[in-house]
C-alpha positions as CSV (number, residue, x, y, z in Angstrom):
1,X,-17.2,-0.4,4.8
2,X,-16.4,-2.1,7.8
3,X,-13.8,0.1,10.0
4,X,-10.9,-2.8,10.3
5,X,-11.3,-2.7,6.2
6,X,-11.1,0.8,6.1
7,X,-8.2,0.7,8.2
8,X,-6.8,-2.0,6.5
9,X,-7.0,0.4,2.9
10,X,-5.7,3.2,4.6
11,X,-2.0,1.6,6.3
12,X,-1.6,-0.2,3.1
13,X,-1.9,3.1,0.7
14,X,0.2,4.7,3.5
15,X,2.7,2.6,3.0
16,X,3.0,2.2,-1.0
17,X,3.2,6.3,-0.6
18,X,6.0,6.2,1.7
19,X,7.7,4.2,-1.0
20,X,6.5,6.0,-4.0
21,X,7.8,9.3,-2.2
22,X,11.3,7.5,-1.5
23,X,11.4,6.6,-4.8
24,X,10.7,10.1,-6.2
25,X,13.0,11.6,-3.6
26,X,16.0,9.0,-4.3
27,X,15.9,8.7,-0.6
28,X,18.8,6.2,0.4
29,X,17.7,3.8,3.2
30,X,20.5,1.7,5.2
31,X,19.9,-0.9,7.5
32,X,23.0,-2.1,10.0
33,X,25.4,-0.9,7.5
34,X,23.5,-2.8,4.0
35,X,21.8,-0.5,1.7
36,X,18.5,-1.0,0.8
37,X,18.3,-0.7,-2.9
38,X,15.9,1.3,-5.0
39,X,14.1,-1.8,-6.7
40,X,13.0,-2.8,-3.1
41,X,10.3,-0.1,-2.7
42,X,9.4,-0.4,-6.7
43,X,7.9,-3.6,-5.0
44,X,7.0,-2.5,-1.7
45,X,5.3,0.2,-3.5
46,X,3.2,-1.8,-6.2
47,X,2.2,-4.9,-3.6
48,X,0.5,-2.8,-0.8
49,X,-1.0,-0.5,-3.4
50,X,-2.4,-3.6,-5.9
51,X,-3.7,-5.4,-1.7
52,X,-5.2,-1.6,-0.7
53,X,-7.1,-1.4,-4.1
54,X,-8.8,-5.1,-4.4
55,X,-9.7,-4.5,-0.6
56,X,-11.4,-1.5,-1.2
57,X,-13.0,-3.5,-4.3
58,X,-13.8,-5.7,-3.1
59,X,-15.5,-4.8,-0.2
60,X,-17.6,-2.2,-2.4
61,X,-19.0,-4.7,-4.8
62,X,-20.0,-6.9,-1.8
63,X,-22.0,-3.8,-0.5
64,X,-23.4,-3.2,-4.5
65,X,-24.5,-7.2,-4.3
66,X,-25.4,-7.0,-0.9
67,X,-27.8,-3.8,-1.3
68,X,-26.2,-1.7,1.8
C-alpha cells in the first residue's frame, strides 16, 4: 500500500473508534451550548468505518490484479 492510503485507513478507523467508544461510554458531547445527540456518532461511526474498509479493499485487490 501506498503510505497516503495507509494513512488515509488509519485516521478514518481512528475516527469511527472515537465514536464507537463515545457510544459505548454514553459520553455526552456539547458544542456552544447544543448537544450533540447519540445517533450522530451511530453515523459518524459506520461512514468512516464502511470509507476505511473499501480503501483498504480496494487498494489490496489492485495489488492481487496488479501482481505486487
Amino acid at each position: 500500500m501506498k503510505p497516503a492510503t495507509n494513512i488515509t485507513v488509519i485516521l478514518l478507523m481512528l475516527i469511527a473508534i472515537a465514536h464507537l467508544l463515545r457510544l459505548l461510554f454514553r459520553v455526552e458531547i456539547v458544542a456552544n451550548g447544543v448537544v450533540i445527540p447519540m445517533w450522530a456518532s451511530v453515523l459518524a461511526f459506520i461512514i468512516p468505518a464502511v470509507l476505511a474498509i473499501m480503501v483498504w479493499r480496494e487498494n489490496r485487490d489492485h495489488q492481487v490484479w496488479s501482481g505486487k
